[in-house]
SEMAR-524626 format. One record per residue (C-alpha): residue in one letter; x negated, y, z. Coordinates in nm, 4 decimals. Layout:
! residues N
ZAKE type       xx       yy       zz
ZAKE    A        X        Y        Z
...
***
This chain:
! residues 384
ZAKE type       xx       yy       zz
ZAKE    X  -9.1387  12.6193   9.4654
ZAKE    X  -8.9679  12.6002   9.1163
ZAKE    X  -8.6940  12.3575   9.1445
ZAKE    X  -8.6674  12.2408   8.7830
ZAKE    X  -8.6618  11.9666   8.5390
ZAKE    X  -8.7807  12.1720   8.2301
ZAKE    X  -9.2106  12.0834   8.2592
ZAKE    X  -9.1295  11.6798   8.3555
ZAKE    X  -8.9155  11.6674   8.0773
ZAKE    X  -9.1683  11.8149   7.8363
ZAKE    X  -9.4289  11.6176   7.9466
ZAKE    X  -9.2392  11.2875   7.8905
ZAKE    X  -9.1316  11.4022   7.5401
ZAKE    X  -9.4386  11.3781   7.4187
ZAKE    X  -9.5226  11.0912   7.6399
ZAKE    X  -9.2013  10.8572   7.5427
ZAKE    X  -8.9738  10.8406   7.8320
ZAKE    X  -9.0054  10.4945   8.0767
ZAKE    X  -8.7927  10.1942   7.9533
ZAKE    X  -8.7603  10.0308   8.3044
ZAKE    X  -8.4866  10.0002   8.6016
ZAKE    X  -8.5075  10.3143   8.8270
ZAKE    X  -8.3224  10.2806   9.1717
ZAKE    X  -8.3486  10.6818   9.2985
ZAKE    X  -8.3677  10.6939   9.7098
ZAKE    X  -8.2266  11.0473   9.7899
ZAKE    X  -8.1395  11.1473  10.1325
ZAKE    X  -8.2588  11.3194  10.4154
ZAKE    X  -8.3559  11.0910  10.6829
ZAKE    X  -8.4447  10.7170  10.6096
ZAKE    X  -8.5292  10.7263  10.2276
ZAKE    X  -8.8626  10.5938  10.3427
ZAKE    X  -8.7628  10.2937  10.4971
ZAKE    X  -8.4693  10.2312  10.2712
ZAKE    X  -8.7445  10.2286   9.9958
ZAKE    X  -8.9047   9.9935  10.1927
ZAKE    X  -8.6272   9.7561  10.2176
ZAKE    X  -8.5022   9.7690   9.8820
ZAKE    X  -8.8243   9.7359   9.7556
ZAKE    X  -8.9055   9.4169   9.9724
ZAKE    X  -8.5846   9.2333   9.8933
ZAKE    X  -8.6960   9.2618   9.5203
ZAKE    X  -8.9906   9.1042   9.5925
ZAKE    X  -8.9191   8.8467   9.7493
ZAKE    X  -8.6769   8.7113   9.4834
ZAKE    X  -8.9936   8.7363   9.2475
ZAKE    X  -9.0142   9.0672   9.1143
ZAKE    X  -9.2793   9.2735   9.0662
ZAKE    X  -9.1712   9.6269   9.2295
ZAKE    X  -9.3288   9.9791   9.1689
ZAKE    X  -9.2977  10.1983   9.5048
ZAKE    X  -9.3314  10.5625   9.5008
ZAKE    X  -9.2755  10.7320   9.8183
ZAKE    X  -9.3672  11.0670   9.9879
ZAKE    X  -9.5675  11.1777  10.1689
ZAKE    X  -9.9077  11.0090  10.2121
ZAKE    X -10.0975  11.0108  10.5602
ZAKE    X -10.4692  10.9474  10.4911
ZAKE    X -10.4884  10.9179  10.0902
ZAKE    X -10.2541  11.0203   9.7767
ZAKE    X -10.3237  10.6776   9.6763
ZAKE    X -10.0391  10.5867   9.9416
ZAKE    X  -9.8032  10.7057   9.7352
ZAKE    X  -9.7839  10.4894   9.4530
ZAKE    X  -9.7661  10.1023   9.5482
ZAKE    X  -9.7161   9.7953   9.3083
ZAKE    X  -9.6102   9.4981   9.5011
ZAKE    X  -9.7149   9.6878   9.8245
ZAKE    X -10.1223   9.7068   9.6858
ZAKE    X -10.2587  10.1000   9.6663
ZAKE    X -10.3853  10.1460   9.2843
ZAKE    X -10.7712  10.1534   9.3180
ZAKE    X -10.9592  10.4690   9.3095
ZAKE    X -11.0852  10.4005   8.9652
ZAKE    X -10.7436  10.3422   8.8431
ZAKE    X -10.5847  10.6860   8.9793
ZAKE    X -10.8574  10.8782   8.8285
ZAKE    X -10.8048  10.7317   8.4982
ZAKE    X -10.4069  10.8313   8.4966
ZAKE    X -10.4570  11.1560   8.6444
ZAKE    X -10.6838  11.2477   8.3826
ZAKE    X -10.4707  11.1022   8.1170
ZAKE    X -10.1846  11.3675   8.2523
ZAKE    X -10.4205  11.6572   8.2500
ZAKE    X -10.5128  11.5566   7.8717
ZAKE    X -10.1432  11.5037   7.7482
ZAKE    X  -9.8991  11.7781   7.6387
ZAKE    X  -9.7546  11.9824   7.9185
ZAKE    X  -9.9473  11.7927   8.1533
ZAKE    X -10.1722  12.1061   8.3027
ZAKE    X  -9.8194  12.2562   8.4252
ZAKE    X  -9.7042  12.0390   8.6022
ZAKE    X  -9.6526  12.0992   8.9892
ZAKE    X  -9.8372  11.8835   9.2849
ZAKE    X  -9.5196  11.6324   9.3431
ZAKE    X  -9.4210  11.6663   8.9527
ZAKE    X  -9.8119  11.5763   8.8693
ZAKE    X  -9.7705  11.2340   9.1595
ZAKE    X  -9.4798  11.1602   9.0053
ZAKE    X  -9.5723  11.1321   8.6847
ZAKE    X  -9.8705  10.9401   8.7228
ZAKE    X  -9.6613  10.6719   8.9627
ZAKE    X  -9.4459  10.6269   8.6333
ZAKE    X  -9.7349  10.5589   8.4310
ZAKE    X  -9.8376  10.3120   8.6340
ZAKE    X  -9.5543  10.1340   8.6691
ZAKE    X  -9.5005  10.1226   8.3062
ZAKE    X  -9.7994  10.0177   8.2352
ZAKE    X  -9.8049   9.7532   8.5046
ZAKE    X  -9.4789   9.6883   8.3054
ZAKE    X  -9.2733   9.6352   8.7132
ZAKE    X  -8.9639   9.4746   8.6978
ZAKE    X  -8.8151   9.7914   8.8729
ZAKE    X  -8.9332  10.1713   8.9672
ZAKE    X  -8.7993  10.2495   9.3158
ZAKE    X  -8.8403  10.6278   9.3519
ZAKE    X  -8.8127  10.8586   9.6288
ZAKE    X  -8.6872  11.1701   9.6076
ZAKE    X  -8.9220  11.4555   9.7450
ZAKE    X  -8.6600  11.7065   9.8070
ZAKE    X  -8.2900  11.7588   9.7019
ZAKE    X  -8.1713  11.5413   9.4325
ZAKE    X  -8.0359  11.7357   9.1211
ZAKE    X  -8.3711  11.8929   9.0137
ZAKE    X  -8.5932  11.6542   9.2174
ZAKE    X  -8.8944  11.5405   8.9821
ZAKE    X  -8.7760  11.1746   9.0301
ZAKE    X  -8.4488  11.2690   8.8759
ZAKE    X  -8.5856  11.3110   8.5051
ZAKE    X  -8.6020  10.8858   8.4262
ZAKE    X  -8.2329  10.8787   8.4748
ZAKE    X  -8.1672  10.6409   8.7528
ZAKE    X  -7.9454  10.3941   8.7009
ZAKE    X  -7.8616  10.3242   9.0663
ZAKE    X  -7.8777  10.5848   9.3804
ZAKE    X  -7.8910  10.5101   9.6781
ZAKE    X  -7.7882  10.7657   9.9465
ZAKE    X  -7.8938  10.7749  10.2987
ZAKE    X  -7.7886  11.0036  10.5730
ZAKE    X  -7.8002  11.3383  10.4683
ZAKE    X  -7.8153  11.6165  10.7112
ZAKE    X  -7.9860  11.9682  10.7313
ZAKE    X  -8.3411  11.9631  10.6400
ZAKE    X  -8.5339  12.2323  10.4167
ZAKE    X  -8.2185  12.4945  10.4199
ZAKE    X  -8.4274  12.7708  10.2852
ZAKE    X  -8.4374  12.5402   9.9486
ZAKE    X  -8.1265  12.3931   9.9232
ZAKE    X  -7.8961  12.5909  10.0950
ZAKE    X  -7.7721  12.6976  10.4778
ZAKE    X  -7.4764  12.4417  10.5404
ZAKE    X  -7.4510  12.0762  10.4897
ZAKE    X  -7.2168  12.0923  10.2115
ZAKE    X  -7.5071  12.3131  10.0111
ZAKE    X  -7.7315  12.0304  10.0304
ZAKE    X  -7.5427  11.7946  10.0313
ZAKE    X  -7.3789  11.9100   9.6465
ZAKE    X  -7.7731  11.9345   9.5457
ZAKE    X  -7.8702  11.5942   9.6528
ZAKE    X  -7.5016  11.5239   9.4879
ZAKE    X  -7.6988  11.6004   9.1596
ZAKE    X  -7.8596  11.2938   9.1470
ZAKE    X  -7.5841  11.1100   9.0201
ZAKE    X  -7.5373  11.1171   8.6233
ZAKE    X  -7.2915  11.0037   8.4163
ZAKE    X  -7.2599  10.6241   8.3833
ZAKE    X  -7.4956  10.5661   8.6825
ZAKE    X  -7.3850  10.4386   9.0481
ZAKE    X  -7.4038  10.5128   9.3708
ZAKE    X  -7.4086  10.3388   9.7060
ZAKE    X  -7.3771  10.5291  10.0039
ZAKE    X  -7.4106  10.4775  10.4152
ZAKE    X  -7.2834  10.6634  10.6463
ZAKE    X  -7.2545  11.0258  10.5578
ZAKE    X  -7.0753  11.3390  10.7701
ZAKE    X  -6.7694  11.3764  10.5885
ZAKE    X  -6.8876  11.7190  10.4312
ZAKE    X  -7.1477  11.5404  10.2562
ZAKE    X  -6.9239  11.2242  10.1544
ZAKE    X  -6.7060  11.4751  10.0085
ZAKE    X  -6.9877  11.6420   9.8205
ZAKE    X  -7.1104  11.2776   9.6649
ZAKE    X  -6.7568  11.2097   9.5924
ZAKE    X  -6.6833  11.5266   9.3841
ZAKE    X  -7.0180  11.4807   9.1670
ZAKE    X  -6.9084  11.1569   9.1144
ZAKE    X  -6.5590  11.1846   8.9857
ZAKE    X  -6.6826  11.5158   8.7579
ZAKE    X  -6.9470  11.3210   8.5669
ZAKE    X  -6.8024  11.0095   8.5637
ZAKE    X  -7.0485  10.8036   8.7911
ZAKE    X  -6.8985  10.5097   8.9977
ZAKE    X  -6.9752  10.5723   9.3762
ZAKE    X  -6.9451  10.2280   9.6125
ZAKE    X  -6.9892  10.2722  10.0159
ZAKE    X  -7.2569  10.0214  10.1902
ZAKE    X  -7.1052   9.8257  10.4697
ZAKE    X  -7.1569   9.5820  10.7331
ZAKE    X  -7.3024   9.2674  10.5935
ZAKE    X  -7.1899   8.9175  10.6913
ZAKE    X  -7.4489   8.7299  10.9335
ZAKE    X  -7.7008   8.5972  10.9605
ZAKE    X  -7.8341   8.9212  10.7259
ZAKE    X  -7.7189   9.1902  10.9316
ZAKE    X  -7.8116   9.0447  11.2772
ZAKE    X  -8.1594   8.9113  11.2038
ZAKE    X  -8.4477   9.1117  11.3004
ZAKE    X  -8.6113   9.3742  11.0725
ZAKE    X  -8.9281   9.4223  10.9424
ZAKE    X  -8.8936   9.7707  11.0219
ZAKE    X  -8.8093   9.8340  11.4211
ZAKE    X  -8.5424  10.1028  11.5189
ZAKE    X  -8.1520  10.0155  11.5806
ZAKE    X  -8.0912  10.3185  11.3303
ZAKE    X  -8.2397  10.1018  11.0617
ZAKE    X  -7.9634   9.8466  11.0406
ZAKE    X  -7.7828  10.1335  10.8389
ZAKE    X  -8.1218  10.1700  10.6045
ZAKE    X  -8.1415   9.8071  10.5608
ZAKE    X  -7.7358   9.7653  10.4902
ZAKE    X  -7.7921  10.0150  10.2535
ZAKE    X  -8.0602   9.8688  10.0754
ZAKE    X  -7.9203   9.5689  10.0949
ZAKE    X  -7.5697   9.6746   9.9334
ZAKE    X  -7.8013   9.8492   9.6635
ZAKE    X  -8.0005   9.5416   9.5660
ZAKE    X  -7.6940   9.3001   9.5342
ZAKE    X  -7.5534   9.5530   9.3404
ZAKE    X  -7.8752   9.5415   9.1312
ZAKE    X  -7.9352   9.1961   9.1267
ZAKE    X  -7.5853   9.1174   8.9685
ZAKE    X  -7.6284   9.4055   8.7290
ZAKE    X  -7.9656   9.2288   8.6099
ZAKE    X  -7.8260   8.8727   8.5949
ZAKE    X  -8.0242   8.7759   8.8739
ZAKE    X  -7.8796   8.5300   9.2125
ZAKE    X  -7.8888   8.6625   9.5311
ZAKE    X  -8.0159   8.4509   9.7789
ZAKE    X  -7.9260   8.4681  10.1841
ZAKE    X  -8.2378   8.2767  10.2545
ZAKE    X  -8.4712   8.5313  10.0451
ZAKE    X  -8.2895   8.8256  10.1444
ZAKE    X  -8.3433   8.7385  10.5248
ZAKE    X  -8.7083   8.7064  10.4503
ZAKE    X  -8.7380   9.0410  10.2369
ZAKE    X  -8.5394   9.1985  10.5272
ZAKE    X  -8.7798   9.0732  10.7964
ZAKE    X  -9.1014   9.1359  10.6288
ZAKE    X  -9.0563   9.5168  10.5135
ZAKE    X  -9.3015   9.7033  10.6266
ZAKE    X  -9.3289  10.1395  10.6905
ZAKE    X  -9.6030  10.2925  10.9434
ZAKE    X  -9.5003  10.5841  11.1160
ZAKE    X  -9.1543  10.4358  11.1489
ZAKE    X  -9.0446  10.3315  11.5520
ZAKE    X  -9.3900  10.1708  11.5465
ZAKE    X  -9.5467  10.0156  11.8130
ZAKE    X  -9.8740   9.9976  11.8599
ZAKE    X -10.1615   9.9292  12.1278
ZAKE    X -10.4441  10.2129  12.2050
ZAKE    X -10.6847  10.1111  12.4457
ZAKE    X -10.4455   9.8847  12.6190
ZAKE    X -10.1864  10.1340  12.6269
ZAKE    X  -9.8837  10.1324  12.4250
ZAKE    X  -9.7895  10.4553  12.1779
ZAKE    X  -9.4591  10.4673  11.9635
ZAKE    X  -9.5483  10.6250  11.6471
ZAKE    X  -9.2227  10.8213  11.4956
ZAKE    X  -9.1762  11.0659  11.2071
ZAKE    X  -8.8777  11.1994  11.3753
ZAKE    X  -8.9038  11.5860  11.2223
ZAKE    X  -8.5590  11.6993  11.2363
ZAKE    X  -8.2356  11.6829  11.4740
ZAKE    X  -8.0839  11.3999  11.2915
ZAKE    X  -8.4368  11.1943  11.2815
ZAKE    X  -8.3949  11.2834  11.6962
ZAKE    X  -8.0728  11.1489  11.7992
ZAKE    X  -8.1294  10.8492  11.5465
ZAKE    X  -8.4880  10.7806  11.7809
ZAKE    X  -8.3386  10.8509  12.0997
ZAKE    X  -8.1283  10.5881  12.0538
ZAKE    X  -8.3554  10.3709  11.8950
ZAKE    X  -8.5074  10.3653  12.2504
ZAKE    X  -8.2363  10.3288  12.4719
ZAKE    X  -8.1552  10.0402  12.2621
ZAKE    X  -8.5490   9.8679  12.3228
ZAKE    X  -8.5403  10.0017  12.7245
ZAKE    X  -8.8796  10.2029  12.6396
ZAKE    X  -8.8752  10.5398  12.8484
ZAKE    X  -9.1762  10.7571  12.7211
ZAKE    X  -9.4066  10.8966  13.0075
ZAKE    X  -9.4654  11.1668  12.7996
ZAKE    X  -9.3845  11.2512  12.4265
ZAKE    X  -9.6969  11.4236  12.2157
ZAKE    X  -9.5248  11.6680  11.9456
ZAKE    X  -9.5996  11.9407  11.6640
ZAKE    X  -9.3879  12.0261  11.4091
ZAKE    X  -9.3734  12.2661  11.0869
ZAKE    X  -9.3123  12.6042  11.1503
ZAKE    X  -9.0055  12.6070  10.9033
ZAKE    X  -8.8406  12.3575  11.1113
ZAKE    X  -8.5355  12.4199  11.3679
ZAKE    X  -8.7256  12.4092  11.6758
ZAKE    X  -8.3969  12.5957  11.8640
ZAKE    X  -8.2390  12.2822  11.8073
ZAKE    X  -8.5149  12.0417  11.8066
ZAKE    X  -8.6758  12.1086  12.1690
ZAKE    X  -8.3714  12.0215  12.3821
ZAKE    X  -8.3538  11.6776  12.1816
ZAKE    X  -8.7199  11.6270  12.2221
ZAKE    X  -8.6889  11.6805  12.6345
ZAKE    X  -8.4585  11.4443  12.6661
ZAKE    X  -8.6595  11.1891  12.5095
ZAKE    X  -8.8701  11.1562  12.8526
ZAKE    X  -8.8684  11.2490  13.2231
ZAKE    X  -9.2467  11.3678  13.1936
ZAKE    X  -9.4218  11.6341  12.9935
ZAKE    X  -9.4508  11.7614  12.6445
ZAKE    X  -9.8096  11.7436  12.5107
ZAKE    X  -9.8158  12.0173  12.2314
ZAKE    X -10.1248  11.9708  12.0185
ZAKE    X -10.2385  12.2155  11.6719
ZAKE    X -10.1886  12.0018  11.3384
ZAKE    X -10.4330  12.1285  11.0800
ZAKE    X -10.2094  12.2627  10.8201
ZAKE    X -10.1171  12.6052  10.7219
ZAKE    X  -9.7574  12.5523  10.8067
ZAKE    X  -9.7975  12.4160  11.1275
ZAKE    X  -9.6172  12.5592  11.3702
ZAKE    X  -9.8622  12.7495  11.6313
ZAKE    X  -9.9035  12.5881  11.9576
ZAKE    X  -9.8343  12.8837  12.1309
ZAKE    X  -9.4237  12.9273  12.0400
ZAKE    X  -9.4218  12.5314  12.0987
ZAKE    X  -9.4991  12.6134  12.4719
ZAKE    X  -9.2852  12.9346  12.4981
ZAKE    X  -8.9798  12.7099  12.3463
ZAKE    X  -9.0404  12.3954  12.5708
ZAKE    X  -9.1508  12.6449  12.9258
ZAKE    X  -9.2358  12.4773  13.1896
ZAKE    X  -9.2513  12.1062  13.0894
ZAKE    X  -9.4764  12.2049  12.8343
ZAKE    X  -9.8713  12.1015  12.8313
ZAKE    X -10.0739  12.2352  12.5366
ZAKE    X -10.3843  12.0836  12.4518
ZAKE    X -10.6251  12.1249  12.1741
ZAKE    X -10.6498  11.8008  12.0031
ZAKE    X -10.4704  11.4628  11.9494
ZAKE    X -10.7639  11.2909  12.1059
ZAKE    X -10.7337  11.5541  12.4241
ZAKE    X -10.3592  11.4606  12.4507
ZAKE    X -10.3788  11.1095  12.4256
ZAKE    X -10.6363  11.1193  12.6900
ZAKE    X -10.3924  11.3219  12.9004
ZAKE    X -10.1022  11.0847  12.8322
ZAKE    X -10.2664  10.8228  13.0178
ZAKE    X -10.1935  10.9786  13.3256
ZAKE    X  -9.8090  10.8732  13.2756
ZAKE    X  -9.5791  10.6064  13.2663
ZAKE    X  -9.6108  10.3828  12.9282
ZAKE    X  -9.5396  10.4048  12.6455
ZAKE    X  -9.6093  10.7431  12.4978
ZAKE    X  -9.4640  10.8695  12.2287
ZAKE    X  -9.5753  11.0656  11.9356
ZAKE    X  -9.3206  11.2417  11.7467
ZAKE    X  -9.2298  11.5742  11.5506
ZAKE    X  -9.3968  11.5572  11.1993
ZAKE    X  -9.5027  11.3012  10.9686
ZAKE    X  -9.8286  11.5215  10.9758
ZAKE    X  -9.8798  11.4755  11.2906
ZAKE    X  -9.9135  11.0686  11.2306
ZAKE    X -10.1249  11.1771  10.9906
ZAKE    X -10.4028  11.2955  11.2395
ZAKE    X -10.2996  10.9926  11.4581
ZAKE    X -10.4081  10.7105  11.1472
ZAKE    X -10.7375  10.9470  11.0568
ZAKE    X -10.8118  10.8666  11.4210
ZAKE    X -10.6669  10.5032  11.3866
ZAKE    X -10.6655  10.4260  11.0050
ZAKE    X -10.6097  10.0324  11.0788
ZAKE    X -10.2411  10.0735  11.2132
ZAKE    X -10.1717  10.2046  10.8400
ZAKE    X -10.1084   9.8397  10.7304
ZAKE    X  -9.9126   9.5555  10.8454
***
């Protein structure tokens, strides 16, 4: 991994750099579904919104949405080759090469606004070449430490980095070594940093398109961000229209519910202690009590901390199942961390066989990668 911004920028030199809004999602839990809220509030006051999000579950394709439609097959294969043929184009790096061609699309779709989600960090992330005019932060907490650094401040001042002079930043809720962190990088380059907060009903208390009690704080934050955008673009507001774009975002993978053979599964992309606590309470708040909870994880993860968080979250087993993917954490030091309430199985299928021997729901949880295999089993739960 070579965090730098030298090979984007020399591809776009030669390509002529974007001339459309940006709004940069950097975080570490929750950019996904902030994305997702911005991006529907936008549309429904009529504009036509580029999404670029990571990562995919079935398809690459996933990543790069205009007005929530996949580009067609046809389509990606044409951009992709037109990177490959441009200057500086053969160096780029997997997420610099997705980002790229998302931008290209966009600009050629000619969207009223790019929302782009930041892949990892902020200062050197690929989506922080096209100069974002707004930022939007969302919890940030320890994730990837052998990248950005071993303490929260560390990451925090790298996902700081996103900010540039004369752009702004909203921010939710942040642990104070992190607020401190966007605050600094904010007064040294001259960027104006504003703080989301509780919006006035009926927004705040209507229901969201995207279930969880922890995503009040993505969609207040989204919600700050696009009046802040709106007004910045001479466009009107509207409670009725933001109610709407609230209610009808839409994220798989995200506190979703879904029905399996008559049985219900919670699918959640909870991959970190942060993402934990935020889904534990998610279900206290909805009454569910998993029979059993189906998990994997990456091996670079902090399963010390992660396995006492993931016990709590039911009063049965722990199904641990293989993920397909080099960096998958074996299934054999998943059932030497969790001991005894531990049940290893060798599939997805096998587990959610074994998980109808318990209480519903069950839940599915650990890594995003993990959905992954879930929707290749179960592609139609993918959409709304």
């Amino acid at each position: 991994m070579d965090l730098t911004l030298d090979r984007m920028e020399r591809f776009w030199e030669s390509s002529g750099m974007p001339d459309l809004p940006v709004v940069h999602v950097v975080g570490t839990n929750g950019k996904g579904s902030t994305a997702a809220f911005f991006a529907s509030l936008a549309r429904a006051h009529g504009l036509k919104v580029g999404v670029f999000t990571s990562p995919h579950f079935l398809t690459m394709r996933e990543r790069v949405q205009i007005n929530r439609a996949m580009l067609s097959q046809a389509r990606w294969v044409e951009l992709a080759n037109a990177i490959l043929s441009a200057p500086a184009g053969a160096e780029l790096t997997y997420f610099e090469f997705q980002t790229c061609l998302a931008m290209l699309a966009f600009r050629q779709e000619r969207v009223d606004v790019a929302v782009m989600e930041a892949g990892l960090g902020g200062r050197f992330d690929a989506t922080n070449v096209f100069a974002p005019e707004l930022v939007l932060y969302t919890p940030i907490g320890m994730d990837h430490e052998k990248v950005l650094g071993d303490t929260l401040a560390a990451i925090a001042r790298d996902k700081a980095g996103a900010l540039r002079a004369g752009s702004c930043g909203v921010t939710g809720p942040q642990d104070p070594d992190a607020l401190l962190e966007l605050e600094n990088r904010a007064e040294a380059v001259g960027a104006r940093l504003m703080y989301a907060v509780d919006m006035a009903e009926p927004v705040a208390a209507r229901r969201l398109g995207i279930p969880g009690i922890h995503q009040t704080v993505n969609a207040r934050l989204a919600l700050a961000g696009w009046r802040w955008f709106a007004a910045g673009h001479d466009l009107k507001s509207e409670t009725d229209k933001e109610i709407f774009g609230l209610e009808t975002a839409f994220l798989p993978g995200r506190f979703q519910r879904v029905d399996v053979d008559g049985r219900e599964v919670i699918l959640d992309g909870a991959h970190n202690p942060h993402a934990l606590a935020a889904l534990k309470a998610a279900l206290a708040a909805s009454g569910s009590e998993p029979g059993c909870v189906i998990f994997s994880c990456m091996e670079d993860k902090d399963l010390d901390a992660m396995v006492p968080m993931v016990r709590d979250l039911t009063p049965g087993p722990v199904l641990a199942v293989p993920m397909a993917y080099d960096r998958a954490c074996r299934t054999e030091r998943l059932a030497e961390t969790f001991g005894e309430k531990a049940v290893v199985l060798d599939s997805l299928e096998a587990a959610l066989a074994e998980g109808s021997k318990y209480s519903s729901p069950t839940l599915i949880c650990g890594s995003l990668y993990l959905l992954a295999d879930f929707y290749t089993l179960y592609p139609h739960f993918l959409t709304a």
